[in-house]
SELUMKE-872892 format. One line per field, with one value per residue (C-alpha): residue in one letter; chain; x, y, z. Coordinates in pm, 1 decimal. Layout:
N
code <- c(A | ...)
unit <- c(A | ...)
u <- c(X | ...)
v <- c(Y | ...)
w <- c(Z | ...)
REM end
This chain:
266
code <- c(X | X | X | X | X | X | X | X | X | X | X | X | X | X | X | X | X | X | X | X | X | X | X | X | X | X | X | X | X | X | X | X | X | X | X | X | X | X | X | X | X | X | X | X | X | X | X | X | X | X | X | X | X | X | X | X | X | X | X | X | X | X | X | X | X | X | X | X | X | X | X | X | X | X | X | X | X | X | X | X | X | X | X | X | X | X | X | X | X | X | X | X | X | X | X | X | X | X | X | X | X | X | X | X | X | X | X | X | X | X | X | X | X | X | X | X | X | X | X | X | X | X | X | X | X | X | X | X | X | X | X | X | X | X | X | X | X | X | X | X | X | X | X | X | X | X | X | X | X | X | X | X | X | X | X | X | X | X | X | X | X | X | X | X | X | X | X | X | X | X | X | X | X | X | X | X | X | X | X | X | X | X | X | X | X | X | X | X | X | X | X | X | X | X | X | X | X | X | X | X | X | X | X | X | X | X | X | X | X | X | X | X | X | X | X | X | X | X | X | X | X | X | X | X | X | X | X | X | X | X | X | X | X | X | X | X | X | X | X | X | X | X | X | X | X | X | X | X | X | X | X | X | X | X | X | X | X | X | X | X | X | X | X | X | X | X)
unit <- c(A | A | A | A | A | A | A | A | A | A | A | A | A | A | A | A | A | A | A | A | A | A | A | A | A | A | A | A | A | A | A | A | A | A | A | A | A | A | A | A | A | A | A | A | A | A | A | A | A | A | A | A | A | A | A | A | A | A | A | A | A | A | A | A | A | A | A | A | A | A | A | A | A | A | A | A | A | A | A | A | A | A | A | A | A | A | A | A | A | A | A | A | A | A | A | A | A | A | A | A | A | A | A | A | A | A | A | A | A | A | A | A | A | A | A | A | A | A | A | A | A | A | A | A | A | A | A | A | A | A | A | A | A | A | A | A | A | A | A | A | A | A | A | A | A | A | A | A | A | A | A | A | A | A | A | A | A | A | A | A | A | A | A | A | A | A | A | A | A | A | A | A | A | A | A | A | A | A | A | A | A | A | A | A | A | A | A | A | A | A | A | A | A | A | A | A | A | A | A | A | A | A | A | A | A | A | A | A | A | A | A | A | A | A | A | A | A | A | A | A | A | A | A | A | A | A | A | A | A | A | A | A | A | A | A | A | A | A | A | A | A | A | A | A | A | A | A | A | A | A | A | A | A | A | A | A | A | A | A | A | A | A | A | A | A | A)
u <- c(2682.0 | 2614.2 | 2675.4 | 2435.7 | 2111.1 | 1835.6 | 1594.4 | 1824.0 | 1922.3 | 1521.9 | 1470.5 | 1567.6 | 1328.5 | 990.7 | 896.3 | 994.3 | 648.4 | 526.4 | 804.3 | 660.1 | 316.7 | 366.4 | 508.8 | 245.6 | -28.9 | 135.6 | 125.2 | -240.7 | -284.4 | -140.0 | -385.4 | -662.6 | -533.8 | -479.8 | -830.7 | -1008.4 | -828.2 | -952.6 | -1277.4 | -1288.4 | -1106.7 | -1194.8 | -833.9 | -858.9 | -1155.3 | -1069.3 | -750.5 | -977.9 | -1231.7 | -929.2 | -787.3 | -1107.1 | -1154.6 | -830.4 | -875.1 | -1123.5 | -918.3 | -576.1 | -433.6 | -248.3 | -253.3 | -8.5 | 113.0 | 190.5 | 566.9 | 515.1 | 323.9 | 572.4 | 867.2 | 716.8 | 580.4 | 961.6 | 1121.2 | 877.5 | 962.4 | 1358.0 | 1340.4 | 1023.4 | 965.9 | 1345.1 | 1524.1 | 1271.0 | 1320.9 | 1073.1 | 1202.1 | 1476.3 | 1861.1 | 1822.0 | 1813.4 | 1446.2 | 1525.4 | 1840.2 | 1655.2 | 1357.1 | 1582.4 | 1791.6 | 1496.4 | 1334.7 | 1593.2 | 1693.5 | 1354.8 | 1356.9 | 1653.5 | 1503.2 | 1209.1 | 1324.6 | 1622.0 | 1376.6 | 1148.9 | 1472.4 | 1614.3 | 1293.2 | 1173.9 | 1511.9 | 1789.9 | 1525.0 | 1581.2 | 1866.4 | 1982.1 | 2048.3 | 2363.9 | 2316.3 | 2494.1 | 2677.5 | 2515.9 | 2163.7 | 2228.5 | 2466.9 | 2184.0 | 1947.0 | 2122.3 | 2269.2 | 1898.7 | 1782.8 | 2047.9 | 1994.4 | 1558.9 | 1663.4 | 1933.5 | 1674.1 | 1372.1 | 1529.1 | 1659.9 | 1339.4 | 1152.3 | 1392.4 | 1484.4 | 1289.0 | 914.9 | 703.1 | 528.8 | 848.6 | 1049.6 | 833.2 | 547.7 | 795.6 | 597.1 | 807.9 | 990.3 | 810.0 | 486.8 | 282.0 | -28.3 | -159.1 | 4.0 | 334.9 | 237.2 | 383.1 | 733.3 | 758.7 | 621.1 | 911.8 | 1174.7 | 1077.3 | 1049.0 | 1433.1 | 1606.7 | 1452.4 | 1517.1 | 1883.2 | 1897.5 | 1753.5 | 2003.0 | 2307.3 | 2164.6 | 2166.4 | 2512.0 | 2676.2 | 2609.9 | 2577.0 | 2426.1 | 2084.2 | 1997.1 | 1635.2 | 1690.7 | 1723.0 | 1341.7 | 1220.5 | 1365.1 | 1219.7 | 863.3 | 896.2 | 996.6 | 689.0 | 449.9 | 631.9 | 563.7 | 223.9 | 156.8 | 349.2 | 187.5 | -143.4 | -186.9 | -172.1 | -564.1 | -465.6 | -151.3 | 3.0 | 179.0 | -87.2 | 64.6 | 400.4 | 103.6 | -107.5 | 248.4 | 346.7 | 31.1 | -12.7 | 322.5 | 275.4 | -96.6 | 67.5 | 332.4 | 109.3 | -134.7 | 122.3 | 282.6 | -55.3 | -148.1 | -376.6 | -179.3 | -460.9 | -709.7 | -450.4 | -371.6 | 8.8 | 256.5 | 312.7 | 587.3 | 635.1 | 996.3 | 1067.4 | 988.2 | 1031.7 | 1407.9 | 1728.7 | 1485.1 | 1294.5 | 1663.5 | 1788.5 | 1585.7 | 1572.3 | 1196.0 | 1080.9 | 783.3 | 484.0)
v <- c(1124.9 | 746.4 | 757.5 | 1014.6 | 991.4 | 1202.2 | 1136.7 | 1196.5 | 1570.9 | 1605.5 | 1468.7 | 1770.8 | 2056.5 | 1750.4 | 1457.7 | 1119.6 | 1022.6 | 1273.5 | 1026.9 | 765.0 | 772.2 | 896.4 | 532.2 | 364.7 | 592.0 | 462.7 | 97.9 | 192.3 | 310.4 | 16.0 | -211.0 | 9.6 | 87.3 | -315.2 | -415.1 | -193.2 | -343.6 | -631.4 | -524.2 | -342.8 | -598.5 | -921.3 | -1043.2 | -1271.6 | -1457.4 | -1540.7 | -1712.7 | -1890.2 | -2011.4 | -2098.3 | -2332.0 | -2500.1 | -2560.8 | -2678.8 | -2927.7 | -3068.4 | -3190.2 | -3267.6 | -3539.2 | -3607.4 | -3517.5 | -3332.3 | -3456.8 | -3196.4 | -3210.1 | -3155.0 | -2878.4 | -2735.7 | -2787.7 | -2658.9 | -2322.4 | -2325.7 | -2355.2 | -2057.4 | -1881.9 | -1931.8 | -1857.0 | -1713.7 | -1462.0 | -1403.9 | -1408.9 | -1324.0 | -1641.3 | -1595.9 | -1281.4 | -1472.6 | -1392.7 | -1044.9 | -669.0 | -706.3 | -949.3 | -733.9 | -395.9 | -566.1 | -740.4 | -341.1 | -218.1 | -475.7 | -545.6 | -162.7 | -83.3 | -364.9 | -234.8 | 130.3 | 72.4 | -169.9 | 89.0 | 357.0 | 173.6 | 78.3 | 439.8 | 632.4 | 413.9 | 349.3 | 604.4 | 935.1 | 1092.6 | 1346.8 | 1117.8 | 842.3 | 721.5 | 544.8 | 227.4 | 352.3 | 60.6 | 173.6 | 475.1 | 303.0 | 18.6 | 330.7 | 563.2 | 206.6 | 111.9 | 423.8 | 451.2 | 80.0 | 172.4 | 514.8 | 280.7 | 26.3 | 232.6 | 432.8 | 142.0 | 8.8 | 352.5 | 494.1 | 159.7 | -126.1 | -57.3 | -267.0 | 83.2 | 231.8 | -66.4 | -242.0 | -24.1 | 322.2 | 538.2 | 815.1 | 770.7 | 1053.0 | 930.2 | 889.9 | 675.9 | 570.0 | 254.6 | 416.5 | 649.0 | 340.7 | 330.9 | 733.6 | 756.0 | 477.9 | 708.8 | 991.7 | 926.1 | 755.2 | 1020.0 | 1318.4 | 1105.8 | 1081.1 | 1469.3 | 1558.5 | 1326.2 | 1504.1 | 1847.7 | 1783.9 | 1595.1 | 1947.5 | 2115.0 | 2494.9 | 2757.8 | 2864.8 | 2632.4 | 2606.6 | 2405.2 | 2091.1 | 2149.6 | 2195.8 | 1809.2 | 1695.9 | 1834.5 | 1644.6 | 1359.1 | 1336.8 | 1439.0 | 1103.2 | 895.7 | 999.7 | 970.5 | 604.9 | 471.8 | 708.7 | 601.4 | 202.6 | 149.9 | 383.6 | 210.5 | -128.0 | -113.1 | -407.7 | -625.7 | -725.1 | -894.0 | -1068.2 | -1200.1 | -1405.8 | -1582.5 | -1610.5 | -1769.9 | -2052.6 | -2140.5 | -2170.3 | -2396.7 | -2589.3 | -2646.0 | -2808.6 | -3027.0 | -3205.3 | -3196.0 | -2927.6 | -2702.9 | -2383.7 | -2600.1 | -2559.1 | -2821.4 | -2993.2 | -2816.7 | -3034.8 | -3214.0 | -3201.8 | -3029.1 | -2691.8 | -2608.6 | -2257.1 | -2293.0 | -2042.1 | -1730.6 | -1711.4 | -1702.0 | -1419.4 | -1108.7 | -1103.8 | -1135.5 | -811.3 | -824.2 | -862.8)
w <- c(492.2 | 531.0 | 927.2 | 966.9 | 1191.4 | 1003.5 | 1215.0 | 1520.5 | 1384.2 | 1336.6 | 1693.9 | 1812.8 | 1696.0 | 1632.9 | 1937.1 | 1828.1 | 1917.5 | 1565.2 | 1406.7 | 1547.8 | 1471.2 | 1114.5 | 1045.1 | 1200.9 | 1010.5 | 693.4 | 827.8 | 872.6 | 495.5 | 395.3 | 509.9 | 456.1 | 120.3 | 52.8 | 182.0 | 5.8 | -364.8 | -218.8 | -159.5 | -528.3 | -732.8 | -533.8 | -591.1 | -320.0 | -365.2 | -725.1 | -600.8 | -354.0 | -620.0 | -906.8 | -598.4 | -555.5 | -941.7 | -942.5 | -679.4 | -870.6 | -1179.5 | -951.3 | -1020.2 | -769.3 | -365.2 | -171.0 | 85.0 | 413.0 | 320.3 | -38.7 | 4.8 | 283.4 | 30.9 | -262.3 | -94.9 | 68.7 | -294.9 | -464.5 | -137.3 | -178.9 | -599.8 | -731.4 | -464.4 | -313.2 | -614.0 | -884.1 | -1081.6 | -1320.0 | -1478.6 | -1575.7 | -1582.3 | -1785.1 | -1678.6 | -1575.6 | -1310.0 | -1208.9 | -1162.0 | -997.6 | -727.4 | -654.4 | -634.2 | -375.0 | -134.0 | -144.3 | -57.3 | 205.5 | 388.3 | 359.1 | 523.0 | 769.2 | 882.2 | 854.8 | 1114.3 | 1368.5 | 1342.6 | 1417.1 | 1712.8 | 1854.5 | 1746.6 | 1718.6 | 2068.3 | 2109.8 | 2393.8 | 2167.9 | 2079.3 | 1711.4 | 1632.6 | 1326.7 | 1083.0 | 1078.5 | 874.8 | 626.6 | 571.2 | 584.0 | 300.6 | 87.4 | 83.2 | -18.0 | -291.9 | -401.1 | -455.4 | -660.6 | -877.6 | -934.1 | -1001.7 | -1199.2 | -1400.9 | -1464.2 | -1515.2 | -1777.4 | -1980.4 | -1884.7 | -1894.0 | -2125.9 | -2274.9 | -2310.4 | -2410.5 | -2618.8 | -2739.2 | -2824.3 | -2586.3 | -2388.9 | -2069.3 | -1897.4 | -2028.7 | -1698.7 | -1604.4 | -1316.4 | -1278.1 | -1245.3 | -933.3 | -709.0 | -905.8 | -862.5 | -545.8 | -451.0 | -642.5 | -532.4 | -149.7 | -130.2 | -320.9 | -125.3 | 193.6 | 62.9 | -57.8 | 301.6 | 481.8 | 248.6 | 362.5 | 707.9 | 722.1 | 576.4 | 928.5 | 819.1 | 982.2 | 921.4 | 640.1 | 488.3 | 203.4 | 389.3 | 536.4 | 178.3 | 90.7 | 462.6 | 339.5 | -15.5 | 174.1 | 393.1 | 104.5 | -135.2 | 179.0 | 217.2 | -154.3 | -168.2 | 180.6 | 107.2 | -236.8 | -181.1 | -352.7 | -659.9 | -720.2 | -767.8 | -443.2 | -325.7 | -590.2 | -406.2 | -153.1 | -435.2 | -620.5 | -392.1 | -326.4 | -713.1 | -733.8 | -417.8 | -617.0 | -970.5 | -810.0 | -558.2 | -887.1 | -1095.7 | -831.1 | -800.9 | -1146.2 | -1181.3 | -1341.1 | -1298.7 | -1531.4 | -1818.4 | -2085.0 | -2036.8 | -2243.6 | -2554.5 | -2622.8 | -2940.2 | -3084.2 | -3208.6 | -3513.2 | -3601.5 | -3724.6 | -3582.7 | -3749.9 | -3422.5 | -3228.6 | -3460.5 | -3202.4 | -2840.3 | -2767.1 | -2609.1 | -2780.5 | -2519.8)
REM end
């Protein structure tokens, strides 16, 4: 199953060019989708304003290669490797679930504009990045849905509890497992099958729900995170530190009771 072409097998009986401009109508609902949170929540403009009131009360100024190195550094640990979830199962599941989701995507993208014709001959390590990506997302989301979720972890609510902040997570789950199940179907190679167009049809509706659904969900977070992270860092380099007083100090008092629990508590 991992060496096989999808979108190659569905080349034949839909035009690439449907393929084609079905990923760059979801490009397009992204950045509708993310402009209009924008719009609504005026995300952006409160980062701009927090910089300027942190200017303000800096004590310090950046020079061009400070600024260059620490942006470089949040790059290379906050955003790459998640530092500020820690070492824990959080961090762990978050990272699966982000560079699985990465390489979907980005295989997705190469297969479907290069390897989608029935002339094509694919280079056999697209569809293992494809399917290991897709199987990396499902492991990851599902990690975090089922075990790691502050209302389910923390706060004793149900698993399959459901709001409206978890339609990106599901929509993510949903549309790499049916792209897997689809990709399993097609890879058996039996005769009149109809199964595997049932799994093709949930994985266009997941897509269009996960791409479609960018201004209902938190999907336009993983673009406001790593802006938030560069200004938090950038602030306390010069001084700022986001109009916050310095931490204090002073030693810990609370004894080894406070050691004696994990904090999960948020």
């Amino acid at each position: 199953m991992l060496l096989n072409n999808p979108f190659l097998i569905l080349g034949e009986t839909i035009s690439p060019i449907f393929m084609q401009w079905f990923v760059i109508a979801m490009i397009i609902f992204v950045i509708a989708g993310t402009l209009l949170d924008i719009i609504h929540k005026k995300n952006v403009k409160y980062f701009f304003e927090n910089a300027k009131k942190a200017k303000l009360s800096a004590t310090k100024t950046l020079s061009a290669g400070e600024k260059i190195s620490v942006i470089s550094k949040t790059i290379a640990t906050d955003i790459a490797t998640t530092s500020e979830l820690g070492a824990g199962k959080r961090r762990a599941a978050h990272l699966l679930g982000m560079y699985g989701t990465i390489l979907f995507w980005f295989a997705s993208v190469i297969l479907i504009f290069c390897y989608s014709k029935p002339s094509s001959e694919t280079t056999s390590i697209w569809p293992v990045i494809w399917h290991i990506g897709a199987i990396m997302t499902v492991l990851g989301g599902s990690w975090f849905w089922f075990f790691l979720r502050v209302d389910v972890y923390s706060e004793a609510q149900p698993w399959y509890r459901i709001i409206q902040a978890d339609l990106f997570v599901l929509a993510l789950i949903a549309s790499s497992l049916f792209g897997l199940i689809w990709s399993y179907l097609q890879s058996l190679n039996l005769n009149d099958r109809w199964d595997d167009k049932v799994f093709l049809v949930l994985y266009i509706v997941s897509n269009l729900v996960l791409f479609g659904g960018v201004y209902w969900s938190k999907f336009a977070h993983m673009f406001y995170k790593p802006g938030a992270a560069i200004q938090k860092n950038l602030a306390e380099a010069d001084g700022s530190r986001d109009n916050l007083p310095p931490p204090a100090d002073a030693p810990e008092q609370f004894g080894p009771g406070i050691k004696r629990e994990e904090p999960k508590h948020y």
